[in-house]
C-alpha positions as CSV (number, residue, x, y, z in Angstrom):
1,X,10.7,-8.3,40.7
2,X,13.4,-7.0,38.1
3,X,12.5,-4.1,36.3
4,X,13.4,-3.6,32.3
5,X,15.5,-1.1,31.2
6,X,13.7,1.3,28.7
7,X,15.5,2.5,25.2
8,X,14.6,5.5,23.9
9,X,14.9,6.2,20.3
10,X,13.6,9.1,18.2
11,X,10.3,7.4,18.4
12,X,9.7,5.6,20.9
13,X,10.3,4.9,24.5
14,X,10.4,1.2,24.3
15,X,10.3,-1.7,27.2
16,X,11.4,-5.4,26.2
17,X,9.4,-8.2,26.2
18,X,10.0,-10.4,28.3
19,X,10.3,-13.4,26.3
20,X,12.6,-11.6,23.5
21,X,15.1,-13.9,22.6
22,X,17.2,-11.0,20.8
23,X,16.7,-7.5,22.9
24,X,17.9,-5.7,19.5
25,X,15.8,-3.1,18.2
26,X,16.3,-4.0,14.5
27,X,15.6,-1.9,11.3
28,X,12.6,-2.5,10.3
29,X,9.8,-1.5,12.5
30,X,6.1,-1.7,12.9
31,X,4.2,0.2,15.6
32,X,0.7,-1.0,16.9
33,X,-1.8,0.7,18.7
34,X,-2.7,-2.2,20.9
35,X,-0.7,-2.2,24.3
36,X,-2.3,-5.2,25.8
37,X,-2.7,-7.5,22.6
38,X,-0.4,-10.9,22.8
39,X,1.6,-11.1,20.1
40,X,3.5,-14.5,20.1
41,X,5.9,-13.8,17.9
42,X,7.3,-17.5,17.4
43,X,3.7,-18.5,15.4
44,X,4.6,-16.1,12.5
45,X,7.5,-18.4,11.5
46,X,9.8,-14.7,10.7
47,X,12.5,-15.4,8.3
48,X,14.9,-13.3,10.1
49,X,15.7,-12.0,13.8
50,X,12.9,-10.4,15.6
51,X,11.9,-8.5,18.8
52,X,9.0,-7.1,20.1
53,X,8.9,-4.3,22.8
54,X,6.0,-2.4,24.6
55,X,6.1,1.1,23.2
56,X,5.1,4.7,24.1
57,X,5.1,6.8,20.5
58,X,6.9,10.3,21.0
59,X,5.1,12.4,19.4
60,X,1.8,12.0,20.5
61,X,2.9,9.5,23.4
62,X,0.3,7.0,22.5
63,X,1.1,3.8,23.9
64,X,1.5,0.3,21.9
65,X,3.6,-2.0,21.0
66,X,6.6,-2.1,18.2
67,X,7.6,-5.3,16.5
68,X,11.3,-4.8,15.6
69,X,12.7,-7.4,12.3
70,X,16.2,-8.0,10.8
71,X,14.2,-8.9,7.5
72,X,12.2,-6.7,5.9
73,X,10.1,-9.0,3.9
74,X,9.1,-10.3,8.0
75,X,7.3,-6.8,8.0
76,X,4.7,-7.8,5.7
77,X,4.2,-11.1,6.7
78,X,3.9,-9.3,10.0
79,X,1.0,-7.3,8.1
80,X,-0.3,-9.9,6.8
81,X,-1.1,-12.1,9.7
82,X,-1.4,-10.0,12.9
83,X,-4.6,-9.5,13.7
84,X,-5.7,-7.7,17.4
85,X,-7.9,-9.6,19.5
């Protein structure tokens, strides 16, 4: 089993997802306190590049997951239509 490589930013420690197409952590970011939700990222029809990585928050090292867009206007459609099951 390969392991992912963690990046750490300011923020976050963060862990790939597997099915990323682009491993780029982009501007615009939205953390979610929901570590084992499914997020399939390809239903939200995103105008721009996205990625999505498992996440560990720095400064209180809560754990979640950080969706990552080139577009900002994908943030609130992001908003908008995630919902945690």
């Amino acid at each position: 089993m390969a392991t992912a490589k963690s990046i750490d930013t300011l923020d976050y420690k963060l862990f790939p997802s597997p099915r990323n197409v682009h491993r780029i952590v982009f501007e615009h970011q939205v953390f979610v306190p929901y570590p084992y939700a499914l997020i399939v990222m390809d239903e939200f029809y995103f105008k721009g590049r996205y990625s999505l990585f498992s996440a560990c928050r720095m400064s209180d090292g809560k754990m979640g997951q950080v969706a990552t867009f080139e577009d900002a206007a994908d943030v609130e459609i992001f908003n908008t239509k995630f919902v945690p099951d």
